[in-house]
N, C-alpha and C positions, 0 to 999 in steps of 0.2 A: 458531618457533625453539625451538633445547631448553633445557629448562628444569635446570640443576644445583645440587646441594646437596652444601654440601663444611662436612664436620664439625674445628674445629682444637682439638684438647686441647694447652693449655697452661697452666704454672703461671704463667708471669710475665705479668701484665696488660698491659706496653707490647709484648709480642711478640705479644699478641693483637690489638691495636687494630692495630699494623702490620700486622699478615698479612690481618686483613678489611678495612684502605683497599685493599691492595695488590689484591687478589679477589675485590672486592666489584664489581658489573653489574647491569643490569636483568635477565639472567638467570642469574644467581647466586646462591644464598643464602646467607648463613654460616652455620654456628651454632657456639657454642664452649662450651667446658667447662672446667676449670678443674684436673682430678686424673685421673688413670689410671681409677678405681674408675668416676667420673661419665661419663669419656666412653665406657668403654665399655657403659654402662646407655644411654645415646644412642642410642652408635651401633645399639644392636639393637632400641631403639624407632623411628628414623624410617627406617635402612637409607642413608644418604648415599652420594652417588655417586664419593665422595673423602674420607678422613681425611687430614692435616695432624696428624702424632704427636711432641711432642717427647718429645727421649727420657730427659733429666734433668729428672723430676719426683719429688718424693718419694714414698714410700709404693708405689705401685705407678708405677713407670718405665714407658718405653716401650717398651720389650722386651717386658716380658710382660704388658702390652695387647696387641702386637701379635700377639703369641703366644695370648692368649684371643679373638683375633676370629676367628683361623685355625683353632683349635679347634671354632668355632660354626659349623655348617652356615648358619645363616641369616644369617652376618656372611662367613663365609668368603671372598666372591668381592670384599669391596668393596675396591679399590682402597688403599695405605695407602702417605707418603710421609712419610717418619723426616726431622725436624730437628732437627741434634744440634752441637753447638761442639767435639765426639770429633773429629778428622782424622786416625785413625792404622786401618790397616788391618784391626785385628783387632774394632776396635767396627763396620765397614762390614759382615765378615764375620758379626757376631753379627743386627746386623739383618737380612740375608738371610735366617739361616739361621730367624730368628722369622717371616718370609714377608712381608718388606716388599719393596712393587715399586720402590722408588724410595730415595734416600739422599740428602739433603741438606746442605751445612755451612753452619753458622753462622761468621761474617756470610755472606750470598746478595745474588747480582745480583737486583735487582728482573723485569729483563726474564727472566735468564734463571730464577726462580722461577715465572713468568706463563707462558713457554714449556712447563717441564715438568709444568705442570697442566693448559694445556690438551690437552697430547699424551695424559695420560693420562688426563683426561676423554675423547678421542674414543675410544681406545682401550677403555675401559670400553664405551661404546654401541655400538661393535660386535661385541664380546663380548657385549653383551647381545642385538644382533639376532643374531647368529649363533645363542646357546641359542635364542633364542624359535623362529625357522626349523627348528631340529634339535627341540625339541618338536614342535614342528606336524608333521613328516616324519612323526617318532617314530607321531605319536597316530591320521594319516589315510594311512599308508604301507599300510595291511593292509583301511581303511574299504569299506564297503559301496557307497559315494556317491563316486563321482567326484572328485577335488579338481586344480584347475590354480593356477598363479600366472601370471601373465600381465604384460611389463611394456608400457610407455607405447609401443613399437613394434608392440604386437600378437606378441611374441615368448614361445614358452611357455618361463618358465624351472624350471618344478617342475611334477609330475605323478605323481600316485599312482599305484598299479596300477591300479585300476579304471579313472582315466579313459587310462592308456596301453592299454589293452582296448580302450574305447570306441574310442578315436582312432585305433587300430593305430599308436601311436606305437611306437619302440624303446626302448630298458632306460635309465633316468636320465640314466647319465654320458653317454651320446652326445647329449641334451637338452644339457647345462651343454656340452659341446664345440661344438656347433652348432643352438640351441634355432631349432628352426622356427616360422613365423610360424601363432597361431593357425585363421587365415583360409582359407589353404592348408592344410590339416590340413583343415580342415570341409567345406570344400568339394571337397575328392578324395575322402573317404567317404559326405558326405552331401548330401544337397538343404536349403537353407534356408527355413524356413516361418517364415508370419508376416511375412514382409521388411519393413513397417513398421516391427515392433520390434526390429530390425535396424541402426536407423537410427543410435540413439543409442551402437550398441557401444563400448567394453563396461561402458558408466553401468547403475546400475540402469533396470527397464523402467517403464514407467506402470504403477499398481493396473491388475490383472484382463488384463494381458499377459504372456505366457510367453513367450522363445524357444522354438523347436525345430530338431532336424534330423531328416531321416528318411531312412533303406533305405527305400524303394516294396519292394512283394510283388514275387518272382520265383518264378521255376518250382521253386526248392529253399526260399525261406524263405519265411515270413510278414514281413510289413513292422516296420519296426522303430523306434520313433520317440523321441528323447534330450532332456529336458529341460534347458536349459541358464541356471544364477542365476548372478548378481553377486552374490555373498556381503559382500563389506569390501572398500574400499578401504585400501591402505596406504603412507601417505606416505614417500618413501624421499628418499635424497640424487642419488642418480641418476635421477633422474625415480618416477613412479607405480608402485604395482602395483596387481594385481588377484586380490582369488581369488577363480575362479569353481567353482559346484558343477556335477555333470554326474550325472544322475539317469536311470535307466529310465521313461520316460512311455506306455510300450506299451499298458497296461491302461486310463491315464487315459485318451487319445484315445480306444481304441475304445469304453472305457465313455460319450465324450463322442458319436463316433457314432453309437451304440446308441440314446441319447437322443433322438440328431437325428432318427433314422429310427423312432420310435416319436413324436417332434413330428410327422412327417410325415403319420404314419400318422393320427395323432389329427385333422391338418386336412384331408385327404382321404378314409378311411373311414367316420368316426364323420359330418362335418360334412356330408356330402352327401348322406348322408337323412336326416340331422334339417332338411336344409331341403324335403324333400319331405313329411314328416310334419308338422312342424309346419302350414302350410296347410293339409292335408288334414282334420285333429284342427279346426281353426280353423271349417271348411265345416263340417264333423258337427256341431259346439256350433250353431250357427247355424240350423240344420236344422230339431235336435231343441229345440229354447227353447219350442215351442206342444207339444211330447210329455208325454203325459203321465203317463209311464212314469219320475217323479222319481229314481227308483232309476238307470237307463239314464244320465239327464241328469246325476247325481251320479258315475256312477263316468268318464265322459267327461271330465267338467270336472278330477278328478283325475290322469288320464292324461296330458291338457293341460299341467298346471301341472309334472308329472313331466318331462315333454318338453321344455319352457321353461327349467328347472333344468339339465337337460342339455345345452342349446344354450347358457345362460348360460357352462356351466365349459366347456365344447370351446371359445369365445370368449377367455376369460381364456387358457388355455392357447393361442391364436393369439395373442394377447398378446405372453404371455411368450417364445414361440420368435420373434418381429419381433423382438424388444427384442435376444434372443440371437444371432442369428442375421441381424443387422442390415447389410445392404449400404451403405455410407455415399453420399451424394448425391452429385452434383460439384459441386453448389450448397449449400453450407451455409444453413440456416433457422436465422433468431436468432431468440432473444422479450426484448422490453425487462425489465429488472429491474422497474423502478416499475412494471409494469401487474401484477405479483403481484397487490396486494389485489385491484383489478377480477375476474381469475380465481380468485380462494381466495372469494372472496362468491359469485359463479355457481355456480360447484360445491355451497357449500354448498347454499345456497338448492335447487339442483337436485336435493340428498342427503335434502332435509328437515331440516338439523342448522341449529344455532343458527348465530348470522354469527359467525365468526370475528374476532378481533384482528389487525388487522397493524400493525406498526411498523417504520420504516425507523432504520437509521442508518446515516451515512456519507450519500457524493454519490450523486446519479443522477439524471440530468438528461436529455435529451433525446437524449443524442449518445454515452453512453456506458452501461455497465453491460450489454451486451445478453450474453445466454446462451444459450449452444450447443446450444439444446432447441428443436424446433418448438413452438408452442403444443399440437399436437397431444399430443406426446412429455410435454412437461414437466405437462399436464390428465392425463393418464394415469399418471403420477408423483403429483399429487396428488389425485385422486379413491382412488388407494389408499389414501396413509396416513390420508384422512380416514375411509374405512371401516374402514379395522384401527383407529383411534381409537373409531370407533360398537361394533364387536366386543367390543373389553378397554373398554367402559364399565358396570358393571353393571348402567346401565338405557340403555344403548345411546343416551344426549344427552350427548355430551361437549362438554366448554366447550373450546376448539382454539384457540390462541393463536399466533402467527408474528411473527417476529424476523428481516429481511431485512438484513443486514449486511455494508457495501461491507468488505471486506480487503484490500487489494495488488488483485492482479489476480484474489480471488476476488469471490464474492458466498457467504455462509453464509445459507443459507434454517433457522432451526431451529424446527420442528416441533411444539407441548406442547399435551399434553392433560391432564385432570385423571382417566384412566382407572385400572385397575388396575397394580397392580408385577408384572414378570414376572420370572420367575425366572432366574437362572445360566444356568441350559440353556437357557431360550427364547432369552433374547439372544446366545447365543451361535451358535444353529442358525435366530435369525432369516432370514438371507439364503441358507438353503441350499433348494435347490428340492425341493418337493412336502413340507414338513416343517410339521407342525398344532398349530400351540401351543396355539390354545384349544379342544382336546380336554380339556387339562388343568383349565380351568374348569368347562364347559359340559356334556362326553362326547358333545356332535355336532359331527361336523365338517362345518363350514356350507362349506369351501371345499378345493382342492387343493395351499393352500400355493404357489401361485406366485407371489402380489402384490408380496413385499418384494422378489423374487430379479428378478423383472422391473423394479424402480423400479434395484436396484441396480446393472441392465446397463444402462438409461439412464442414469446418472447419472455411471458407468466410461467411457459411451462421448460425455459430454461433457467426457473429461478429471477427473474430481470423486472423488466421495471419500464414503462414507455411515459412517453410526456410530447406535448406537441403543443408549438408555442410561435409569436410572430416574432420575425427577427425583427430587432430594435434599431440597428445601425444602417436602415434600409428605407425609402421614401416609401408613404404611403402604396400608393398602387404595386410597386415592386416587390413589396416587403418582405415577400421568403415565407414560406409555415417548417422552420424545419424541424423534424423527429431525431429526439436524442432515445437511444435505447441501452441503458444499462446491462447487460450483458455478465454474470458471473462466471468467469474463466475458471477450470481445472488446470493446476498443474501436474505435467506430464511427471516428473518426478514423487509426487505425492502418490 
């Protein structure tokens, strides 16, 4: 409910305590003043949504307060209701002509005093959303970006140029005459992609889902495809709105095809003779071991290990495009919470690095806490962070700590290691694909930057949430990067 603040300058103290019993509410505030001079220092410090003016006070009257608020741009618009014991026509006239909305005599009906503040309390508020609406027009009427309003029927009722472009909608007024239903608009120009995130319209999407619509290629254009955000929702008296933004996404798709078709490329050109060489490299070492041609033996075994290195990264990168490029099962694979430690000690052990810490808090029991990760998915998830933890360690033994934590319907897996601090820019370009942060350390890059961007399409695509941060409770050089991953658990009983 709204919340108002209604300012009364009066000199006589029992017209003051009357007027704030009479106006006083759980959402109402008063505040009062006591001289012309003070309440007009008030009113331009808190801005009230209502002044209550009398008009016989000494020194400075209510005249010309009402007259200095009207003067001040930043007072100007606030509502002002004169109460005066004057009943004769030419005092009504003076206070208009100072810019007061309302007039009031002393003595006043109690009811109908309550009547004429709230009338001109709601009047206020829509004067206030009508500016706010005519800014917004005002600001995104000419924008780059698309801008719709959209209310609780699915109906558009505001539309900038851009997205009346997009939409082949017609010119504003005939929107406000007959605002067409979003839905119908989208779907007579475009095809809708994605349909899952579709589902929720027009709520925000889940992390790491876009709407779209697209033009398919025709014989005259190239294809054409429309980014579509839920920007704010905004509470109204008649129900909800919505603005939504409406973006050109042409460049993004195909640069995200591009990508596909260069993952493709990397798992079917590169990967299919490196599986015929590796064996063959494997037979030669084999061969040549009684040769005694050391030199021969030496540069083979390095060709070997070259080969091996390059099968390792064509690998990771199969990875990363499974993880992105992920067909969802029709049988969902869960893995219990509690059997974390079990799997973060195998891995380790498996890695060579020290046993890790885990600690639970919260329930998990037998029957609940399960996560939308196969064991497969979720070991592939952490065998990364555990190697970007051996990476940014500078002797590559980090001590790796874990915090398994039941939340509502999450599980928070967090991550900490005692490695080095990275910088602004790595954490910020951590989850962007093929980007080398410890270049900056090291000057080799040991890998192709897919690890994190792959944990973080798993982790998107069991609904979750990642974040990667310096630990704070830790000295500069040692400081930890650790990875909290929000995780939403299903229960086994549901």
């Amino acid at each position: 409910m709204t919340h108002s603040q209604i300012l009364i300058v009066d000199d006589d103290p029992i017209s003051r305590e009357t007027l704030t019993d009479i106006l006083q509410g759980p959402n109402c505030e008063i505040l009062t003043e006591t001289h012309g001079q003070a309440g007009l220092e008030r009113a331009q410090a808190v801005l009230p949504d209502l002044i209550l003016l009398d008009v016989m006070m000494p020194g400075m009257d209510g005249f010309a307060v009402c007259q200095a608020l009207r003067s001040n741009p930043l007072t100007a618009e606030i509502p002002i209701l004169l109460l005066t014991a004057l009943d004769d026509q030419e005092s009504r006239m003076r206070g208009i002509e100072a810019g007061a909305d309302d007039f009031l005599t002393k003595p006043y009906h109690i009811a109908e005093l309550q009547a004429r503040v709230r009338t001109i309390l709601r009047l206020n508020r829509y004067r206030q959303l009508l500016n706010e609406r005519t800014k917004f027009e005002q600001v995104v009427a000419h924008a780059n970006m698309g801008y719709l309003i959209i209310n609780d029927r699915d109906e558009i009722v505001f539309a900038n140029n851009m997205a009346c472009q997009y939409l082949h909608l017609p010119e504003r007024h005939s929107l406000e005459a007959s605002p067409p239903r979003f839905w119908d608009v989208a779907t007579k120009a475009y095809r809708l992609m994605m349909s899952e995130s579709w589902a929720s319209w027009p709520a925000p999407t889940q992390p790491g889902h876009t709407r779209y619509l697209t033009q398919p290629e025709n014989g005259w254009a190239q294809s054409f495809w429309l980014g579509i955000h839920t920007l704010a929702r905004l509470p109204d008296a008649g129900g909800d709105k919505w603005v939504i933004g409406l973006t050109d996404a042409t460049e993004q798709v195909r640069l995200q095809q591009e990508v596909r078709a260069f993952h493709i490329l990397v798992q079917h050109k590169l990967r299919t003779p490196l599986m015929v060489m590796l064996p063959g490299l494997a037979l030669l070492k084999k061969r040549l071991q009684n040769d005694s041609e050391a030199k021969s033996m030496e540069l083979l075994d390095a060709v070997y290990k070259k080969a091996e290195q390059l099968r390792q990264e064509v690998e990771r990168i199969n990875e990363f495009t499974d993880a992105i490029h992920h067909s969802p099962l029709k049988e969902k694979v869960y893995f219990p919470a509690r059997k974390l430690r079990a799997l973060m000690v195998w891995l380790a052990t498996e890695m060579g690095l020290a046993t890790p810490v885990v600690s639970f808090e919260g329930t998990f029991s037998n029957n609940d806490r399960l996560l939308p990760l196969s064991a497969e998915e979720l070991g592939r998830v952490l065998r990364e962070l555990l190697d970007n933890a051996r990476k940014f360690h500078p002797e590559q033994k980090p001590q790796v700590s874990v915090r398994v934590v039941a939340e509502g319907q999450y599980v928070r897996i967090a991550i900490m290691d005692d490695g080095i601090h990275l910088s602004p820019e790595q954490l910020t370009n951590a989850w962007r694909p093929y980007y080398q942060g410890e270049k900056y350390f090291t000057g080799n890059v040991t890998g192709l930057g897919v690890g994190l961007p792959m944990v973080e399409s798993l982790i998107h695509r069991a609904n979750g949430r990642c974040q990667i941060y310096n630990r704070p409770d830790a000295p500069r050089r040692y400081g930890g990067n650790p990875l909290a991953h929000h995780i939403r658990n299903r229960s086994a009983r549901t």
